[in-house]
C-alpha positions as CSV (number, residue, x, y, z in Angstrom):
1,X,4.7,118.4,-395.3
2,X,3.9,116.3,-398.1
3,X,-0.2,115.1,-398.3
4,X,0.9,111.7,-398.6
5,X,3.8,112.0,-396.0
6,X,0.6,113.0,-393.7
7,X,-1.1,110.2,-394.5
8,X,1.2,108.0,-394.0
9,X,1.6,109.4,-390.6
10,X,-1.7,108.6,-389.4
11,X,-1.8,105.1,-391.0
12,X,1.4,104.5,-389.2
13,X,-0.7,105.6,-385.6
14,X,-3.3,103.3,-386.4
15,X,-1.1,100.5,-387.3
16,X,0.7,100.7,-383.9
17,X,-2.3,100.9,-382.3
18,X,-3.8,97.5,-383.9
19,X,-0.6,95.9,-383.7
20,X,-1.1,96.7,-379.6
21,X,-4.0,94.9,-379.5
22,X,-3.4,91.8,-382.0
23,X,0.2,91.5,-380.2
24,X,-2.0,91.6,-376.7
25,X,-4.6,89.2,-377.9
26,X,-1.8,86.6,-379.0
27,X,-1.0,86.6,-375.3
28,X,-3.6,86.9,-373.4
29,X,-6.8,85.9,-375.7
30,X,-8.6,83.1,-373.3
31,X,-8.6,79.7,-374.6
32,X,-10.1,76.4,-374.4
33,X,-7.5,73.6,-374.7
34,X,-8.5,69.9,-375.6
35,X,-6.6,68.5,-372.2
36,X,-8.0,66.8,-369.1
37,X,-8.8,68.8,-366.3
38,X,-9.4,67.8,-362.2
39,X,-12.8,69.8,-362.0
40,X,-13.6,70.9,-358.8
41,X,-17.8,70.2,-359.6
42,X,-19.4,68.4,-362.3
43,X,-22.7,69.6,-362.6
44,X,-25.4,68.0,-365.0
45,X,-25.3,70.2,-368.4
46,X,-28.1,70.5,-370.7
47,X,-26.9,70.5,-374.5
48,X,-29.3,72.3,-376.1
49,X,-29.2,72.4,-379.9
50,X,-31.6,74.2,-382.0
51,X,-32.1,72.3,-385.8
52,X,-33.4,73.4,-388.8
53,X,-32.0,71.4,-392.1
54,X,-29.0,70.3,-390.6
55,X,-28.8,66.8,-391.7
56,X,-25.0,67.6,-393.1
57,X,-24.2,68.9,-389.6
58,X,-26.1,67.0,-386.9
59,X,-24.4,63.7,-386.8
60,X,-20.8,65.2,-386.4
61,X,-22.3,67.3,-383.7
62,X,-23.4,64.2,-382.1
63,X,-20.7,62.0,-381.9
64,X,-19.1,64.7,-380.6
65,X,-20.8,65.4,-377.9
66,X,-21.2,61.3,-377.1
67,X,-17.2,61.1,-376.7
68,X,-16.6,63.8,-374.0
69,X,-14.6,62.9,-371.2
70,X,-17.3,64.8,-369.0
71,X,-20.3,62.5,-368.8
72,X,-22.6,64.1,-366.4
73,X,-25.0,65.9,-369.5
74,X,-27.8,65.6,-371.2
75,X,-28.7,66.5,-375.1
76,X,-31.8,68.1,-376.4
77,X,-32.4,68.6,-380.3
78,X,-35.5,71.0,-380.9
79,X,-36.2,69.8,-385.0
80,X,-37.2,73.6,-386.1
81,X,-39.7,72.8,-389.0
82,X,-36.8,71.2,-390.6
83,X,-37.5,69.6,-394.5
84,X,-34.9,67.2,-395.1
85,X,-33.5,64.3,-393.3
86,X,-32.6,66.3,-389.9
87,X,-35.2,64.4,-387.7
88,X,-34.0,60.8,-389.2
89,X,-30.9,61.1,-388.4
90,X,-31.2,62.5,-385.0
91,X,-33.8,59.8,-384.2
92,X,-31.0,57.2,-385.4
93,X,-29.3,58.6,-381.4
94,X,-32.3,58.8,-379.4
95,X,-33.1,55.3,-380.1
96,X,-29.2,54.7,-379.2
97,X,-28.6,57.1,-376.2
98,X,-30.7,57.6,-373.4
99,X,-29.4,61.0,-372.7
100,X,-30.1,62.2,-375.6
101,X,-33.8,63.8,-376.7
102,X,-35.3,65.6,-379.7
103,X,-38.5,67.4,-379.3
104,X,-40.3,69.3,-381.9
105,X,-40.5,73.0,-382.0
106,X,-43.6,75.0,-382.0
107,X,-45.0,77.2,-384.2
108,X,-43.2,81.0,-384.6
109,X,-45.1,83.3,-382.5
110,X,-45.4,86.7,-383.4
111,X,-42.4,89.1,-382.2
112,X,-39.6,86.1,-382.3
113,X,-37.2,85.2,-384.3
114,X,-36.7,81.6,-385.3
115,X,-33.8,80.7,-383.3
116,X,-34.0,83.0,-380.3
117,X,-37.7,81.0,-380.3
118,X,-36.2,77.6,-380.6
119,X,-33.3,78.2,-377.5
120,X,-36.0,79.5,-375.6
121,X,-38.0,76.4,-376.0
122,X,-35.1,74.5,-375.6
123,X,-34.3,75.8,-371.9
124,X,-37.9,75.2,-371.0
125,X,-36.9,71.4,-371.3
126,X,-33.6,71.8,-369.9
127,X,-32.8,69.9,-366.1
128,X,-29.4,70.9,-366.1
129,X,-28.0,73.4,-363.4
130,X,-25.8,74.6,-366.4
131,X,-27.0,75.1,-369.9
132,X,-25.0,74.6,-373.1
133,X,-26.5,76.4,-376.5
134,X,-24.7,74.8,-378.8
135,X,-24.9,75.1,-383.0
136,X,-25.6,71.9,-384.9
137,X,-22.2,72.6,-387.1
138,X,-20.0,72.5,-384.2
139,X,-17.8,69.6,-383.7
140,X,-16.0,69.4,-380.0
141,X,-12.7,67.4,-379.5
142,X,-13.0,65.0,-376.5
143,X,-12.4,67.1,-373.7
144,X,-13.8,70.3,-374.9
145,X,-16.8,70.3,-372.6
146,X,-14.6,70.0,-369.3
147,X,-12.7,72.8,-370.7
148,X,-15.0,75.0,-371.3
149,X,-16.3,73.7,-367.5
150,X,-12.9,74.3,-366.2
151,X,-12.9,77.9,-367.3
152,X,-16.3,78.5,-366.3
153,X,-15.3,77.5,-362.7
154,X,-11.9,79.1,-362.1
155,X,-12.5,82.3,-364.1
156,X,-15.7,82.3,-361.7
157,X,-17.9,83.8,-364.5
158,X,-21.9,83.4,-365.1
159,X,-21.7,83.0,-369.1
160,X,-18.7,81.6,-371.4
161,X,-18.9,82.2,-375.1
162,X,-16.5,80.7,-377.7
163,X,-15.7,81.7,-381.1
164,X,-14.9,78.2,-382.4
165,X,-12.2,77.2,-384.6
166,X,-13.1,77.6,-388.0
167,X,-13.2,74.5,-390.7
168,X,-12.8,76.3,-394.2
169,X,-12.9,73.6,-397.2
170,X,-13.0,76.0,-399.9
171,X,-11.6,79.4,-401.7
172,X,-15.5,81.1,-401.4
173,X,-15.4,80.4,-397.8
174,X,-11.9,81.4,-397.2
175,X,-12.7,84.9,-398.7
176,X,-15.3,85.5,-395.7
177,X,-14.9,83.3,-392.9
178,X,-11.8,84.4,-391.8
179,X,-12.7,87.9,-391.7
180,X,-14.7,87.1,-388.4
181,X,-11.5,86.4,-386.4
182,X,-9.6,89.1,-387.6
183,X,-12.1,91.9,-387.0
184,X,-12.9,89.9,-383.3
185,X,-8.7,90.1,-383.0
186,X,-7.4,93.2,-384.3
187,X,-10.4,95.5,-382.9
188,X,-11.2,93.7,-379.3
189,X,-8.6,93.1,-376.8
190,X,-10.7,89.6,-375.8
191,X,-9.7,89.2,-372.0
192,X,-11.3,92.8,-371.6
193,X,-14.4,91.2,-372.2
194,X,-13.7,89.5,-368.8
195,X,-11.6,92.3,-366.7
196,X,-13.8,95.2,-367.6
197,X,-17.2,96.5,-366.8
198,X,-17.3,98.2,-369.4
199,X,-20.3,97.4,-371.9
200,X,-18.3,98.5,-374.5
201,X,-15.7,95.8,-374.2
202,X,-18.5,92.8,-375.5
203,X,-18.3,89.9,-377.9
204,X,-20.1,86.7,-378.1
205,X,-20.4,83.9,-380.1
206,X,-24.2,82.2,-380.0
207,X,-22.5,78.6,-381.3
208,X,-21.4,77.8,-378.1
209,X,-22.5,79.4,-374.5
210,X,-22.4,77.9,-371.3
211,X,-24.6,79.8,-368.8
212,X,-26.1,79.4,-365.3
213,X,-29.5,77.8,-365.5
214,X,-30.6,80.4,-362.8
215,X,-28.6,83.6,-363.9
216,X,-29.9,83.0,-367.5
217,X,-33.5,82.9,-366.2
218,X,-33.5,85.6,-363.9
219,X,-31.9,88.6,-366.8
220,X,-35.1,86.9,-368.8
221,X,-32.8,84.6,-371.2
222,X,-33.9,84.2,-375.0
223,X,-37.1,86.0,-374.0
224,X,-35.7,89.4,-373.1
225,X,-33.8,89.5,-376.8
226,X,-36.6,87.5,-378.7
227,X,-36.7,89.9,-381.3
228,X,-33.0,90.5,-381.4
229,X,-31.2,89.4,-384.7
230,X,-27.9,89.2,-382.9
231,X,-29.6,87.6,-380.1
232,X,-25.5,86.4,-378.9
233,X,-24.8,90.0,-378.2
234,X,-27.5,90.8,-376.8
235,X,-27.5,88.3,-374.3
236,X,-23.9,89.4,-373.3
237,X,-24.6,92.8,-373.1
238,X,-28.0,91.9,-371.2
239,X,-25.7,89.9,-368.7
240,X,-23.2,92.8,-368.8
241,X,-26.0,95.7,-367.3
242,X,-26.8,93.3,-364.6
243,X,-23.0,92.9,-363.1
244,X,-23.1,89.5,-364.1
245,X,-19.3,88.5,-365.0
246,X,-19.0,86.4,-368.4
247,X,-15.9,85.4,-370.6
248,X,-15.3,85.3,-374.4
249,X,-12.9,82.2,-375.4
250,X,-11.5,80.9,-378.7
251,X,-12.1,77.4,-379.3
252,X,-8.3,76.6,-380.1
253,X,-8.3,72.7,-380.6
254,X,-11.2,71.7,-378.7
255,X,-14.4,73.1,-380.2
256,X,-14.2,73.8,-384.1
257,X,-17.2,75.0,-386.4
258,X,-17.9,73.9,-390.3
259,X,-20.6,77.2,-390.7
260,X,-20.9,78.1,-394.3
261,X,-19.2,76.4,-398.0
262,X,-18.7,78.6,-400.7
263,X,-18.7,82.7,-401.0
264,X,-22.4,83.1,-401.3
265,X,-23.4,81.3,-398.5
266,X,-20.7,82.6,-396.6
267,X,-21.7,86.3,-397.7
268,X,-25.8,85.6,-396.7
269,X,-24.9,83.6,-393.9
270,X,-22.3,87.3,-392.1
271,X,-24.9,89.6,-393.5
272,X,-27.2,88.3,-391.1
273,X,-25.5,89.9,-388.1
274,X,-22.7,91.8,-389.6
275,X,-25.0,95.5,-389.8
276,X,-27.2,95.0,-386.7
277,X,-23.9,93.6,-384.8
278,X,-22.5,96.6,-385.1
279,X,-25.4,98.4,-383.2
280,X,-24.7,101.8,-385.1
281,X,-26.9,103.6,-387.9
282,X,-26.3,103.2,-391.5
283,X,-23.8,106.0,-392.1
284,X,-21.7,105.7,-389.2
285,X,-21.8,101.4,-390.6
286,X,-20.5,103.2,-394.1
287,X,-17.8,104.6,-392.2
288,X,-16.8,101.8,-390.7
289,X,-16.7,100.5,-394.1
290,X,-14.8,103.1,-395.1
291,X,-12.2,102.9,-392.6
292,X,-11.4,99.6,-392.9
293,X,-11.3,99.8,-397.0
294,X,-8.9,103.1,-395.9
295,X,-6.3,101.6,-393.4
296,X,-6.2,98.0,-394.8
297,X,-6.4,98.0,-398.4
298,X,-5.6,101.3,-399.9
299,X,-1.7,101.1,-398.8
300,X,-1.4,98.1,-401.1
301,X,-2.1,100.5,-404.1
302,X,0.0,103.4,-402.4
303,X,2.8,101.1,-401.6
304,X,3.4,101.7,-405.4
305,X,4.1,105.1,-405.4
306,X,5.3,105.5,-402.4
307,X,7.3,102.9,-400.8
308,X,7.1,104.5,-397.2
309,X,3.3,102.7,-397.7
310,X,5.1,99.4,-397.8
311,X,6.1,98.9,-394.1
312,X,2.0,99.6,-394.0
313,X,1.3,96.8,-395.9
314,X,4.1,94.9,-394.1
315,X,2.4,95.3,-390.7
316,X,-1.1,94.2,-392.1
317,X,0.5,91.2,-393.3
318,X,2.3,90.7,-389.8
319,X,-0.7,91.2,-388.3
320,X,-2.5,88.7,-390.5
321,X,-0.1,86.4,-389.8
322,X,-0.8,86.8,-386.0
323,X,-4.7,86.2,-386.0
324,X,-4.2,83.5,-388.1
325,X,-1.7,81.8,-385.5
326,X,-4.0,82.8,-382.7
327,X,-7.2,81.7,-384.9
328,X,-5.4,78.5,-386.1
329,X,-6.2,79.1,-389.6
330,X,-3.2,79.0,-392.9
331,X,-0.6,81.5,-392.7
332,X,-0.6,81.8,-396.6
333,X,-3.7,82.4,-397.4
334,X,-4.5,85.0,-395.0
335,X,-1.8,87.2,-396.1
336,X,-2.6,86.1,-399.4
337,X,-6.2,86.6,-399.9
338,X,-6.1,90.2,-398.0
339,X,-6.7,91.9,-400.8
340,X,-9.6,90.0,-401.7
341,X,-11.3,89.5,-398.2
342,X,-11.3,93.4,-397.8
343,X,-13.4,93.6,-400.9
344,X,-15.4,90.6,-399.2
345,X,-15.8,92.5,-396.3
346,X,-17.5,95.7,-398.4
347,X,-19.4,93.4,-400.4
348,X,-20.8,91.4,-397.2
349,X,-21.3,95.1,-395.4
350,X,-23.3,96.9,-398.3
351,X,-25.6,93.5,-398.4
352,X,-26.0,92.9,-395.0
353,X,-27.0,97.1,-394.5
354,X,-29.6,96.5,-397.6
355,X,-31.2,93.3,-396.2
356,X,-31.2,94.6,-392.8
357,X,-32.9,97.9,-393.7
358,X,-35.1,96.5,-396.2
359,X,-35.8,93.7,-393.7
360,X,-34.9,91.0,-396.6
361,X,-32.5,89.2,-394.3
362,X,-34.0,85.3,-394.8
363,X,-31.7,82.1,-393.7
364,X,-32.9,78.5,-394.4
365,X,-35.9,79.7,-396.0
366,X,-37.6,81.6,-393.3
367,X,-37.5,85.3,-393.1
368,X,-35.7,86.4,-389.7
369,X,-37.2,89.9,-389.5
């Protein structure tokens, strides 16, 4: 048998296989829906939103927040050693809303990281029975909040994390940011996250989690992954070891997120958590690499020579156009920019491994290791 007839054999097995899962995640992926919902409780909720330099964001997130259909919550803004206009603007609503407060962070202590440090604080000041840790870029349709409540309640889970809907207004950003969805979608059946026990079957999203007050306190909350760079994982996997049942959702049209603009923010911003997410060491990470560069961009180049390679490069683009139905993002350039978002995703591995290991990884100009 020819070498590349062999080859095409096992890309062929893998395809099938990730065409399983995407095709399984199109179906039965959980999802918020912006809809109105009879709730069978409405417990107070405490909003808790960590803030440092978000003056572009914090507004949006705001007004969003102040036009939910589910009343019963209270907002808290911890200002996180901000230095622009972050703490002006978010005064501008506590003057204006009574259930809304911003308190000012405390010094970094030794051992945390900045915004594992900041939610931590944040829950200190929290009433609510619920808790909501929510990003300052995310921007929630009006009945996103009894949604996600909804879920909460009938799924009868402890945590609910949501990988938002993503706003991408540029061609940097689209090289990265969709890369997120697609890994989350073609790797991760997402309802296993709720049916299984299985620790393996974990993915979280810290821009929005909804969490029992009492649950989150007793695993230890932010404390027990203070020093955690993918503190979101962590805190699933933490509630995961302790039996405690939690659901990953996609945000759909009720919650959406504006993270990064541009391809070197968007590249800084993944390399964060993209190595340590992974929770492997630095070769098996190069193979990871490897294997994606393998399966999903080499048949584009052997699709020349051998055209058995293009029903390989048809069924990436299929499954492209899936995630990006499931993820709500364009059709066209997902299957278009393929090519270049697979060098994006070697690019934003190789420089998330270096910062990681070199413990360079900084993000609004405070070092995070």
């Amino acid at each position: 048998m020819e070498f590349l007839t062999i080859i095409f054999i096992i890309m062929a097995a893998v395809m099938i296989i990730v065409t399983t899962v995407v095709i399984s995640n199109m179906y039965t992926a959980p999802k918020l829906y912006n809809r109105e919902y009879d709730l069978e409780r409405q417990p107070l909720i405490s909003v808790l939103i960590p803030a440092r330099n978000e003056e572009n964001h914090i507004s949006k997130a705001l007004n969003s927040l102040l036009t939910q259909t589910y009343k019963n919550i209270e907002i808290i803004i911890l200002d996180d050693g901000s230095t622009d206009s972050t703490v002006i603007v978010t005064e501008w609503f506590t003057k204006r809303y009574e259930n809304v407060r911003l308190i000012k962070g405390l010094d970094l202590p030794a051992h945390w990281l900045g915004k594992n440090w900041a939610c931590h604080q944040l829950s200190k000041e929290a009433n609510g029975e619920l808790l909501l840790f929510m990003d300052a870029d995310v921007q929630l349709s009006n009945f996103a909040i009894a949604s996600a409540v909804n879920t909460y309640q009938k799924r009868n889970v402890s945590m609910l994390s949501c990988f938002p809907t993503q706003i991408i207004d540029n061609f940097g950003a689209w090289l990265v940011i969709p890369l997120m969805n697609w890994m989350l979608l073609t790797f991760l059946p997402l309802n296993k996250v709720y049916t299984s026990p299985k620790k393996s079957y974990v993915a979280a999203s810290g821009q929005f989690i909804l969490i029992d007050k009492e649950i989150y306190n007793k695993v230890g909350g932010h404390e027990a992954v203070q020093d955690k760079v993918v503190e979101d994982m962590e805190l699933a996997r933490l509630m995961k070891r302790r039996a405690k049942k939690i659901i990953t959702v996609l945000g759909n049209d009720a919650i959406y997120c504006e993270m990064y603009s541009g391809f070197a923010n968007s590249v800084i911003g993944f390399s964060k958590n993209f190595f340590p997410g992974f929770k492997v060491s630095p070769f098996q990470f190069s193979l990871i690499l490897f294997f994606i560069l393998l399966f999903f961009f080499v048949p584009i180049f052997l699709s020349i020579i051998n055209f058995l390679f293009l029903w390989i490069v048809l069924t990436i683009a299929f499954n492209r156009m899936v995630v990006a139905i499931i993820s709500r993002q364009n059709l066209f350039y997902n299957v278009l920019l393929h090519p270049l978002q697979m060098i994006a995703v070697l690019v934003t591995g190789i420089y998330s491994m270096y910062v990681n290991l070199k413990r360079k990884t900084e993000w609004k100009g405070r070092k995070i290791q």
